[in-house]
C-alpha positions as CSV (number, residue, x, y, z in Angstrom):
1,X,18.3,12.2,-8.6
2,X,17.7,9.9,-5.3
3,X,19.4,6.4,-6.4
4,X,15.8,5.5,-4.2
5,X,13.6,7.1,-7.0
6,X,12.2,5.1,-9.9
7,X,10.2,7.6,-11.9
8,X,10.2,11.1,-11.2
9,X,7.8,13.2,-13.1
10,X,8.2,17.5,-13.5
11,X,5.6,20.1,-14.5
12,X,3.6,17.6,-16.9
13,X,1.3,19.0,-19.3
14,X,-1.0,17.2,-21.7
15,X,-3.2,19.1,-23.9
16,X,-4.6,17.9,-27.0
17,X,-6.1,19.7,-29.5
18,X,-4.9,21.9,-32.3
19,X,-2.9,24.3,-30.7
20,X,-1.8,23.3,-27.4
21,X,0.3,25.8,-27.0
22,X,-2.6,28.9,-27.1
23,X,-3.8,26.7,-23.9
24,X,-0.5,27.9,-21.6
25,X,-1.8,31.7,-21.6
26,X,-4.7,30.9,-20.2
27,X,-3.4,28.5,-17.9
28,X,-1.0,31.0,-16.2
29,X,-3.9,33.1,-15.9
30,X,-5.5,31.0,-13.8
31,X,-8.5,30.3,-16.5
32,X,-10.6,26.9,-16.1
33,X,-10.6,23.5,-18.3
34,X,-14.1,24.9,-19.9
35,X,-12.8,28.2,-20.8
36,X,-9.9,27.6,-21.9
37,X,-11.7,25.0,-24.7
38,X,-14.3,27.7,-25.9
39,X,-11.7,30.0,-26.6
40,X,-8.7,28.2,-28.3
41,X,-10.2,24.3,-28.7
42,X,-7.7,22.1,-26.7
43,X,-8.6,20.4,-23.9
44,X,-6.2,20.7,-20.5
45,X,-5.6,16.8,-19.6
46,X,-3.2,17.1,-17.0
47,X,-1.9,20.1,-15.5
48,X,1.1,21.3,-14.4
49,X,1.8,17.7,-12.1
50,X,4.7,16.5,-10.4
51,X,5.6,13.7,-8.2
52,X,8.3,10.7,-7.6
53,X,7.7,7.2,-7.3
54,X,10.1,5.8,-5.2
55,X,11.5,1.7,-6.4
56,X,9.2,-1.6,-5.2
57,X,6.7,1.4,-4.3
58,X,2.8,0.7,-5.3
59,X,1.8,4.3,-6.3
60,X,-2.0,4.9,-6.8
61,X,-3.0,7.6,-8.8
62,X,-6.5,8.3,-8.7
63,X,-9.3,10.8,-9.5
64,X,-12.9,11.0,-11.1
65,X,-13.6,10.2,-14.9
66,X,-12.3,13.1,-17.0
67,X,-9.2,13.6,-14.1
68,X,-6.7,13.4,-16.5
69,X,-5.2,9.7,-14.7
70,X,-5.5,7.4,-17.7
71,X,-3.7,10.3,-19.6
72,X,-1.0,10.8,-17.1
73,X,0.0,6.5,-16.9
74,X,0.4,6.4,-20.6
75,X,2.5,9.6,-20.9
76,X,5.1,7.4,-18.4
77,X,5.5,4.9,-21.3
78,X,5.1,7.4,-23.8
79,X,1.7,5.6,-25.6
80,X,0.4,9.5,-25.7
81,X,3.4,12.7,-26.1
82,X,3.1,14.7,-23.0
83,X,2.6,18.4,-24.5
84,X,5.7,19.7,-22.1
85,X,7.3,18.5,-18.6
86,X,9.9,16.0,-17.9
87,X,9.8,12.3,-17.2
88,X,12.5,10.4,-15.8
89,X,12.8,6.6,-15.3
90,X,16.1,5.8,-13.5
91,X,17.4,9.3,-13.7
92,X,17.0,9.3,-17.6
93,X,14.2,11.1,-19.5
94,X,11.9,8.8,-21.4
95,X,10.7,12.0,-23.8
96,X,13.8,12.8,-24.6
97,X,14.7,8.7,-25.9
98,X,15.0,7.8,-29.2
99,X,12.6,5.5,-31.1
100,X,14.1,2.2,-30.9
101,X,15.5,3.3,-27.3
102,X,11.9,4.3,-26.0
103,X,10.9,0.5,-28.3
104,X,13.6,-1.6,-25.5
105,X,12.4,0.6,-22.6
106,X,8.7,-0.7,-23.4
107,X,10.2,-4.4,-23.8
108,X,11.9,-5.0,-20.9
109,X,11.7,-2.3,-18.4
110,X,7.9,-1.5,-18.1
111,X,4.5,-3.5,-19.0
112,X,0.6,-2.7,-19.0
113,X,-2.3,-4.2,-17.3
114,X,-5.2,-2.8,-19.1
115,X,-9.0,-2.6,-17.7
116,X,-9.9,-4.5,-20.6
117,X,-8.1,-7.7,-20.9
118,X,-7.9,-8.0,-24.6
119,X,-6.6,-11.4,-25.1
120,X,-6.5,-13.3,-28.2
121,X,-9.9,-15.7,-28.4
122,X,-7.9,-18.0,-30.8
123,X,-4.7,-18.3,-29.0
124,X,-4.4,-20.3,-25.6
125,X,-3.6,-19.5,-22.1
126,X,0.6,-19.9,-22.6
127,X,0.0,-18.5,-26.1
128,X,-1.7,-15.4,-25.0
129,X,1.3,-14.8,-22.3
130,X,3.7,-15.7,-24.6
131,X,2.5,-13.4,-27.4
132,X,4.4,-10.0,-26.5
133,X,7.8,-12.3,-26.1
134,X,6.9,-13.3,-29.5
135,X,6.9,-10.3,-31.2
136,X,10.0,-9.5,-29.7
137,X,12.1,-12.0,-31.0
138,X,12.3,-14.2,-28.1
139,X,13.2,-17.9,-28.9
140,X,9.9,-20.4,-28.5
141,X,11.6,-22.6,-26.0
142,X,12.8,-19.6,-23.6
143,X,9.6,-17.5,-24.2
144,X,7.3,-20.6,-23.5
145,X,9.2,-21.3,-19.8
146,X,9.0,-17.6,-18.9
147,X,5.0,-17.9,-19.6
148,X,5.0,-20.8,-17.4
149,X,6.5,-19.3,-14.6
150,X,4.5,-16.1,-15.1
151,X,1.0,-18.5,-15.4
152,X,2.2,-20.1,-12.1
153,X,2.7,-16.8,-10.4
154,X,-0.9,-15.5,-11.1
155,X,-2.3,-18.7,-9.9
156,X,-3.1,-20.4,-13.3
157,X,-1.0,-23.3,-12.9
158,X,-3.6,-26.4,-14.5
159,X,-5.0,-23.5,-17.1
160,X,-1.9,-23.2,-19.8
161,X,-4.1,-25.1,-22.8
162,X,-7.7,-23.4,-21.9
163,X,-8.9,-20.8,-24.2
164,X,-9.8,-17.0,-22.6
165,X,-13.7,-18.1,-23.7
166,X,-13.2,-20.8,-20.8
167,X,-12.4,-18.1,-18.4
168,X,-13.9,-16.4,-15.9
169,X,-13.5,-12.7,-15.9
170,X,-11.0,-13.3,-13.1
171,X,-9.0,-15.4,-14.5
172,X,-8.7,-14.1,-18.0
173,X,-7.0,-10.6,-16.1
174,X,-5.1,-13.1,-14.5
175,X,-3.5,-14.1,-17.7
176,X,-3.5,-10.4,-18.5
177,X,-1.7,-9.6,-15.9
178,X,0.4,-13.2,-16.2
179,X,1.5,-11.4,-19.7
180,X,2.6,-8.4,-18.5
181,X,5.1,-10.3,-15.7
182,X,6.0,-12.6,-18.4
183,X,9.7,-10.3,-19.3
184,X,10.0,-9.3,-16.0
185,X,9.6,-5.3,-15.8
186,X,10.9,-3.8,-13.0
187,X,7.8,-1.3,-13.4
188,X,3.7,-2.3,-13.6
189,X,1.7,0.4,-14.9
190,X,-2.5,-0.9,-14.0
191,X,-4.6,1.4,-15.7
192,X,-7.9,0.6,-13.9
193,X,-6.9,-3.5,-13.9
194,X,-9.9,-4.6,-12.0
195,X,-12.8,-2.0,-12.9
196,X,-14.5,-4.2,-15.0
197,X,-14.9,-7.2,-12.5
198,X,-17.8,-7.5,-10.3
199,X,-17.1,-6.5,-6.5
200,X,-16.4,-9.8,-4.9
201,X,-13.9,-11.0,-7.8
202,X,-12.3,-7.1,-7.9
203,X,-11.6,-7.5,-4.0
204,X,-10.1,-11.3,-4.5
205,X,-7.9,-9.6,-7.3
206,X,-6.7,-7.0,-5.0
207,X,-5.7,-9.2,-2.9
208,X,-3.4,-11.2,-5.0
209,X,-2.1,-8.5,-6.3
210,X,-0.8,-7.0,-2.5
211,X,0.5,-11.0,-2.3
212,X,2.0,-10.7,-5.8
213,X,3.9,-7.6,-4.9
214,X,5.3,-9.0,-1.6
215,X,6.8,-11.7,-4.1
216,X,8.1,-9.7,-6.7
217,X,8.7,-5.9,-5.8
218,X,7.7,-4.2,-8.3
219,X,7.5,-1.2,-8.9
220,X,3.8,-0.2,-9.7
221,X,1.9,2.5,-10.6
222,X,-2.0,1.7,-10.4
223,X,-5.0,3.9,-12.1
224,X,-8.3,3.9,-10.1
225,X,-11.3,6.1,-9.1
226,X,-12.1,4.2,-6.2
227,X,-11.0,5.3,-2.6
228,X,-11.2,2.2,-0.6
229,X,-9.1,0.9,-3.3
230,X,-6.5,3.1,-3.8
231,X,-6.7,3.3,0.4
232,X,-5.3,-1.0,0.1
233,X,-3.4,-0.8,-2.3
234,X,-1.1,2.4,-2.5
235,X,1.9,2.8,-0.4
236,X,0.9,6.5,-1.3
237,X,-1.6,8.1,-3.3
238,X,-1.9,10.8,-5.6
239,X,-5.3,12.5,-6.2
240,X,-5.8,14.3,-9.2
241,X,-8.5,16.9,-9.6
242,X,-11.3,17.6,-11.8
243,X,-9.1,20.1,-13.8
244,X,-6.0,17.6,-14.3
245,X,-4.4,19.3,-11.3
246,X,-2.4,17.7,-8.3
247,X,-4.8,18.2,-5.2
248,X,-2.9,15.8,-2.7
249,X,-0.1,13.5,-2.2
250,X,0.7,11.0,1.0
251,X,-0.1,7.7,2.3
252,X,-3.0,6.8,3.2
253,X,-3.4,7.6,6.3
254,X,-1.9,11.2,5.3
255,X,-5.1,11.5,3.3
256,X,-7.7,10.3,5.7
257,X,-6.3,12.5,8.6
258,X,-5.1,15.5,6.6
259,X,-7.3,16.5,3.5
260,X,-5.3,19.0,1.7
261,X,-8.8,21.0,0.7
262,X,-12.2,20.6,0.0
263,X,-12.2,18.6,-2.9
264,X,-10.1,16.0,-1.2
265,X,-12.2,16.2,2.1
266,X,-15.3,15.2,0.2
267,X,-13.4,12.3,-1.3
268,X,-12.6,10.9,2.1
269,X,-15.9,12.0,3.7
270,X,-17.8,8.8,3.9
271,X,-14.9,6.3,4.4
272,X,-14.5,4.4,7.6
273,X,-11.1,6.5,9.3
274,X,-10.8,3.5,11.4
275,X,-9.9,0.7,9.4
276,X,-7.4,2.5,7.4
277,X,-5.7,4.5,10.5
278,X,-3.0,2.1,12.1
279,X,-1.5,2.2,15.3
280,X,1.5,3.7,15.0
281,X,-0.8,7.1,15.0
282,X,-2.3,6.7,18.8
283,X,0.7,4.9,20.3
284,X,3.1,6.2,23.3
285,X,5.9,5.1,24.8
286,X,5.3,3.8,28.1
287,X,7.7,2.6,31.3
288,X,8.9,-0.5,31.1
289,X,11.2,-3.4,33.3
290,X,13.5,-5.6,32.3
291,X,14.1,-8.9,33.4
292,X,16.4,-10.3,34.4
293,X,18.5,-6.7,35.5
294,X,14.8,-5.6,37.3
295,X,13.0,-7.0,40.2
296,X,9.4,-6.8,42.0
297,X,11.3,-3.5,44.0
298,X,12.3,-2.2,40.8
299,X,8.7,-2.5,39.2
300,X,7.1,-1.4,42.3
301,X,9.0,1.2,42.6
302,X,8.6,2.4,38.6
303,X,5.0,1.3,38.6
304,X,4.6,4.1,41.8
305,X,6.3,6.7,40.9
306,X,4.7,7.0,37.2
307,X,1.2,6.6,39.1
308,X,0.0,3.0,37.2
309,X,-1.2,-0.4,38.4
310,X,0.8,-2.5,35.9
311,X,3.6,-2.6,33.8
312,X,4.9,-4.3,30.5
313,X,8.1,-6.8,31.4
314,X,11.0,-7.1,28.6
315,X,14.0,-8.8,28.6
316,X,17.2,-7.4,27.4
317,X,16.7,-7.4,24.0
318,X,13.4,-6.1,24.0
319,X,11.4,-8.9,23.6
320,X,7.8,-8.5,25.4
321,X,7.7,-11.0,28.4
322,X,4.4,-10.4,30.2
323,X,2.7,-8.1,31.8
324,X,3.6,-7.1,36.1
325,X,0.9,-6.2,38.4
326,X,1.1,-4.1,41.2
327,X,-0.1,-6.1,44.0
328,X,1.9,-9.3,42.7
329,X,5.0,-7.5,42.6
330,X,4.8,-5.9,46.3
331,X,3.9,-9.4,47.7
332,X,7.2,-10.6,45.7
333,X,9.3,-7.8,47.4
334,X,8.1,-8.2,50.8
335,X,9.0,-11.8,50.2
336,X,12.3,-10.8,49.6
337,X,11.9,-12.7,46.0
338,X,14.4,-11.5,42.9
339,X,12.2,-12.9,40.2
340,X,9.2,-11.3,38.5
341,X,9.0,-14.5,36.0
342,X,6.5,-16.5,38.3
343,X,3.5,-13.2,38.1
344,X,4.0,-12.6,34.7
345,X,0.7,-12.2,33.4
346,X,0.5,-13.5,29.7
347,X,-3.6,-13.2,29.3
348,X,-2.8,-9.7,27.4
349,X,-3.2,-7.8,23.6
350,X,-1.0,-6.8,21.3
351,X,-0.8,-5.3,18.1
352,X,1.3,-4.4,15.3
353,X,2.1,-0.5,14.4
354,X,0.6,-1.1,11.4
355,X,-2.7,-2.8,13.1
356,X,-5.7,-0.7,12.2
357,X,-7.6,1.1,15.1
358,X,-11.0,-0.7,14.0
359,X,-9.2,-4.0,14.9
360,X,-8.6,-3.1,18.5
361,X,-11.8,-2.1,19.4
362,X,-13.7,-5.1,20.9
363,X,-10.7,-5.5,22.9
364,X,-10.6,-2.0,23.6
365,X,-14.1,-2.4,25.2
366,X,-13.2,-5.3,27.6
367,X,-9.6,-5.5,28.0
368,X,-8.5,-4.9,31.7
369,X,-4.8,-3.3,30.6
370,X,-3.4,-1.1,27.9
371,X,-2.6,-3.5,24.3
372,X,1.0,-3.6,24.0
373,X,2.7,-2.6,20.5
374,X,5.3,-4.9,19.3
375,X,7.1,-5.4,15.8
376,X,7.0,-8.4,13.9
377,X,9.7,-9.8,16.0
378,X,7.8,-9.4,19.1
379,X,10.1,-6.6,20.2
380,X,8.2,-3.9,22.6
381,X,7.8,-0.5,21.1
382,X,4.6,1.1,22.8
383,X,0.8,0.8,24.3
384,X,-1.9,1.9,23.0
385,X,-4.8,2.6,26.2
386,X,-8.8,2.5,25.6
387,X,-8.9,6.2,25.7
388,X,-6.9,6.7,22.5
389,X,-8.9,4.1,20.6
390,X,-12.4,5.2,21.5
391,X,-11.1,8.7,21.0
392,X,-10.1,7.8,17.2
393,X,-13.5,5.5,16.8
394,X,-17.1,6.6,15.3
395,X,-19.8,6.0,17.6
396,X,-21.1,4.2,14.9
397,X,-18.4,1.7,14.5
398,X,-19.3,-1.8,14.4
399,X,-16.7,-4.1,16.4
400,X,-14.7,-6.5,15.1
401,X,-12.6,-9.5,15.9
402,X,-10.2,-9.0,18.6
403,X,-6.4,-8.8,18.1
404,X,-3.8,-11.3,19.0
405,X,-3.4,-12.7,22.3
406,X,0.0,-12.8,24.2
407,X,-0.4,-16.2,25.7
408,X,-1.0,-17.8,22.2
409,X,2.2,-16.1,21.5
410,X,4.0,-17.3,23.7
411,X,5.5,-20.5,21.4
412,X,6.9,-18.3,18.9
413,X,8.4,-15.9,21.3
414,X,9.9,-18.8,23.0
415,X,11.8,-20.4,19.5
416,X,12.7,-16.4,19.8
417,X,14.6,-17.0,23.2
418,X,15.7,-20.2,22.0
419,X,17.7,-18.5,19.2
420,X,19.7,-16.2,21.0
């Protein structure tokens, strides 16, 4: 198996009744959830899914009640017995472990965040993260530091002695999910975490949780049946259908742009395309000049023979200097002058590959040049023009703020200089 994969799942099945194996019959026959109850009385949970999870990915698996989703996270810790399939954590199979094997596994490898935060109402903060250490032997002094460090993490730091009655919804999932962090899994499974907050806390907690995971890198696998959910927090999302089935797999974006069917499409229907579709869709490579190698003939010269007015300035490792006009740089060369520094215009966008399009289209709307696309080290990488944006964008998109402008860059691309 891929060293890269954590949990890699094949051809699960859950069906729970009497006799779930009278259900695989039908199911090769192509026969519905419904059906298949009236005639043999088992219910088709999941069906037939596969998928990986690859490590320190958040991996959103998502559908409508009845789905199957709930099902499918607690067959990866084994709380319910898939009916047949494989399971594999690390390139071993979790069905095939032993009791007290599958009883470590659950210690130390994997936690749960349930919807419901079910701490104890007699037992305080540190004693409710400390509980599951606890019961596992753990000695009081070590068990009590790790809850610490776990309370600090979640943001509870002040809170250790209050009791879960003192506690805002918020906060008592907070010490929910402080208790789950407490051993340190290397995997997260969130079974709906934050569908029984009210909207404004649910977004805060999604939030943290995106800021927790840039600390930690977990692996996490994270139940919901909300879109614009799963759309912020998955690195990729699995939809599950109505009938337990696998109806689409991919990133975000994957989902928004490419519906796999019907069922899907509907899903994705009503969401705003714009603030989850990044840059990195609409961008194209563009000339460029590099200083100090390049000169206002140089520019000129590029800037006529690919039929534009201006033209993004780099230096030699890529770093975005400024922007060269036309005009400037033919007034430069007729002056016989070697240096395109002194026209650089620095009044100019940029964005991130990962920038959504609904961010750039104020700018979009006034902006006098194309927004240049740079990494997080201010390296060049592309342009993205009006055309492309207003081509992605609803007519009935509101605008937004603008993004970044160069010239307040220019301090940080400066210490970048100053490095070298």
């Amino acid at each position: 198996m891929d060293e890269n994969v954590k949990i890699k799942v094949e051809n699960l099945y859950k069906i729970f009744g009497p006799t779930p194996k009278k259900a695989f019959p039908l199911i090769e026959k192509g026969k519905d959830r419904t059906e298949i109850l009236e005639k043999t009385g088992n219910v088709v949970a999941v069906r037939g899914v596969s998928f990986e999870i690859k490590k320190k990915e958040t991996f959103v698996i998502m559908g409508l009640s009845g789905s199957g989703k709930s099902t499918l996270i607690r067959c990866l810790n084994r709380l319910i017995d898939s009916t047949s399939g494989q399971i594999y954590i690390d390139g071993k199979s979790i069905i095939d472990m032993e009791r007290e094997e599958l009883r470590e596994a659950r210690r130390y490898m994997m936690s749960m965040v349930f919807q419901h935060f079910g701490l104890l109402p007699h037992r305080t903060v540190v004693n409710n993260v400390e509980f599951g250490l606890e019961i596992g032997g753990m000695e009081k002094e070590e068990r009590n530091k790790k809850a610490l460090d776990a309370i600090e993490l979640v943001g509870l730091k002040g809170y250790e002695n209050s009791m879960p009655d003192e506690l805002s919804g918020g906060m008592q999932q907070r010490v929910g999910l402080a208790r789950a962090l407490a051993n340190d899994p290397e995997i997260l499974l969130m079974d709906e975490a934050f569908s029984a907050l009210d909207p404004l806390i649910r977004n805060q907690m999604q939030d943290e949780l995106l800021e927790l995971q840039a600390k930690m890198h977990k692996t996490i696998v994270f139940i919901t049946h909300d879109l614009d959910e799963a759309l912020k927090l998955g690195d990729r999302i699995l939809i599950l259908g109505p009938d337990g089935t696998s109806r689409q797999l991919g990133t975000p974006e994957e989902i928004l742009s490419e519906p796999a069917d019907e069922y899907v499409a509907k899903f994705v229907e009503k969401v705003d395309k714009t603030k989850v579709i990044t840059v990195s869709s609409i961008m194209r490579k563009a000339p460029v000049v590099s200083i100090p190698k390049d000169g206002p003939g140089a520019a000129s010269r590029t800037m006529e023979k690919n039929g534009i007015s201006s033209i993004f300035v780099v230096d030699t490792d890529r770093y975005l200097k400024g922007l060269a006009r036309i005009d400037d740089t033919v007034k430069l060369h007729k002056k016989k002058e070697r240096d395109l520094e002194p026209i650089l215009v620095r009044d100019i966008y940029t964005a991130y590959e990962d920038t959504p399009i609904y961010d750039l289209l104020a700018t979009a709307m006034s902006t006098k040049y194309p927004i240049a696309v740079i990494d997080k080290e201010y390296r060049y990488k592309g342009i993205v023009d009006r055309a492309a944006i207003i081509n992605e964008v609803s007519e009935d998109t509101d605008e937004t703020e603008s993004p970044m402008n160069f010239s307040e860059m220019e301090e940080g691309i400066s210490n970048k200089d100053s490095d070298k």
